[in-house]
C-alpha positions in Angstrom: -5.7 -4.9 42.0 -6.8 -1.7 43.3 -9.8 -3.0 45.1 -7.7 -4.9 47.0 -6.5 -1.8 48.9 -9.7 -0.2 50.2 -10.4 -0.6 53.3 -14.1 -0.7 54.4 -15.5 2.6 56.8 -16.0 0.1 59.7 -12.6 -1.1 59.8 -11.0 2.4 59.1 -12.8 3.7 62.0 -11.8 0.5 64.2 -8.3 1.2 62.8 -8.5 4.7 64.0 -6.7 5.6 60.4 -8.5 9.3 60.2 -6.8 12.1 61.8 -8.0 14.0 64.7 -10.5 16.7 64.2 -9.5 20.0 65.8 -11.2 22.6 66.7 -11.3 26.4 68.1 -13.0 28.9 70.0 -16.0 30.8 67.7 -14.8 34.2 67.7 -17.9 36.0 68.1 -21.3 35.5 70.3 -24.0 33.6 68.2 -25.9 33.2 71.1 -28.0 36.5 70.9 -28.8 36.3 67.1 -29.3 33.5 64.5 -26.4 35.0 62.7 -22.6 33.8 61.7 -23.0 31.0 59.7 -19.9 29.2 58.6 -20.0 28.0 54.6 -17.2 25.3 53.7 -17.0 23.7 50.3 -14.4 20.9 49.6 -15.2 20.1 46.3 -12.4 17.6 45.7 -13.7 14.9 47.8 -13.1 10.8 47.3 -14.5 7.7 48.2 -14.5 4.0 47.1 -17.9 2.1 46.3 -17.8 -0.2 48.6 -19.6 -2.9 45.7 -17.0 -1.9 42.7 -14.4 -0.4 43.8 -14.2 2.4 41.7 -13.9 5.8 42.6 -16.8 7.8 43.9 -16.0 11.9 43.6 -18.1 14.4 45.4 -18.3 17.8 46.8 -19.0 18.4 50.5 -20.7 21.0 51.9 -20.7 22.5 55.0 -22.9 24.8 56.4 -23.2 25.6 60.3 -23.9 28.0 62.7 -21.6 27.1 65.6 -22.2 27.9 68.8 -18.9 27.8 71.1 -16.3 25.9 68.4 -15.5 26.3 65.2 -13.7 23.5 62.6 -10.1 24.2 62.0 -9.9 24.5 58.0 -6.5 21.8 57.7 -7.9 19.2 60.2 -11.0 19.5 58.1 -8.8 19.0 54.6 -7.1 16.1 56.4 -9.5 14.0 57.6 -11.8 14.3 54.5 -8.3 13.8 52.2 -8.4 10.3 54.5 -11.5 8.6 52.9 -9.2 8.4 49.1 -9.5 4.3 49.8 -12.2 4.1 52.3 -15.1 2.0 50.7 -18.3 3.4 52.1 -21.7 4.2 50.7 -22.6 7.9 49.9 -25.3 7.8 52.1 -23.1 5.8 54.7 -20.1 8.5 54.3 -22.4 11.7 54.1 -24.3 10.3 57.8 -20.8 10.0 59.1 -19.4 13.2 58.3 -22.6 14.7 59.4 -23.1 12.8 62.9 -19.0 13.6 63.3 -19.5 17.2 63.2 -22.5 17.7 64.8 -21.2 15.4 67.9 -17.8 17.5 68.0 -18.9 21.1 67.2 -22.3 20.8 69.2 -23.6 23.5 66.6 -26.5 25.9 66.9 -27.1 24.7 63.4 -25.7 22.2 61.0 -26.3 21.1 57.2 -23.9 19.0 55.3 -24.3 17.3 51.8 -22.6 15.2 49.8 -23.0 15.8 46.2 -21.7 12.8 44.5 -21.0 13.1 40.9 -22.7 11.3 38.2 -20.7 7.6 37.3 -23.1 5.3 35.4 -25.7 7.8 34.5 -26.4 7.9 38.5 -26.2 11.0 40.4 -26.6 10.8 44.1 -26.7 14.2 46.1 -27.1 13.2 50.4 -28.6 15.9 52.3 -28.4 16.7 56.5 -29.5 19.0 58.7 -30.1 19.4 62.5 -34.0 20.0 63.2 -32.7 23.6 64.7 -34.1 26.4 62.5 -32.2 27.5 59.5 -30.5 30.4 60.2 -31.0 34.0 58.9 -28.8 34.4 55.6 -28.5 30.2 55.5 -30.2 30.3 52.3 -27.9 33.0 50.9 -25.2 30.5 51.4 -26.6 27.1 50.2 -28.1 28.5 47.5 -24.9 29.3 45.4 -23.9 25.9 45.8 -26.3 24.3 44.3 -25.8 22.3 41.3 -27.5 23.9 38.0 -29.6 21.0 37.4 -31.3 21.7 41.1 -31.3 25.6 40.5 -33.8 25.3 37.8 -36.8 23.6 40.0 
């Protein structure tokens, strides 16, 4: 059965099954201005619930203005491709990926949501961000992203 091959986010991360996250130098000084933010999307994200075992699909994003590293794009890919039969929570998953990045990157700035899409008429959207304030030209980016249904309020 196909719930027999999920493996819970504890033991995954006991298991060390995720690869490394890599990093690299930010190319230019943030440290003058509250400029340079960084805007990754990875719409194509999956998850297990950890209660059903079906399929949870979301879009990530991530929004960050680093200070002195940067995410490399494929390490990125990878270890968000690695959570396919990880059974975690959306708000469980989103906290990680947050707390993950913000621990590595040490950003000036950091937001990260997980938009889950609806399954079971239930649509779950996790929001964080560091209490640092939000960046000049922040909104510019998040906005755009937003669903429709959120656009409208």
């Amino acid at each position: 059965m196909f719930y027999e091959n999920v493996t819970p986010l504890e033991d995954a991360l006991k298991s060390n099954v995720f690869p490394a996250l890599e990093t690299f130098p930010c190319p230019h000084d943030t440290s003058a201005a509250a400029t340079g933010c960084v805007r990754i999307v990875f719409p194509e994200f999956t998850c297990v619930c950890p209660k059903t075992g079906y399929p949870d699909f979301a879009s990530i994003l991530l929004c960050y203005l680093p200070d002195k590293l940067c995410i490399e794009l494929k390490s990125w890919k990878l270890y968000l491709n690695a959570f396919r039969m990880v059974g975690t929570f959306h708000e469980t998953v989103t906290a990680h990926l947050f707390n993950t990045l913000n621990s590595l990157l040490t950003p000036r700035w950091l937001l990260l949501a997980g938009d889950f899409y609806p399954r079971g008429n239930v649509d779950t959207t996790v929001l964080f961000e560091t209490d640092a304030p939000r960046p000049k030209g922040a909104d510019l980016l998040i906005g755009p992203y937003l669903p429709p249904r959120l656009k409208s309020q």
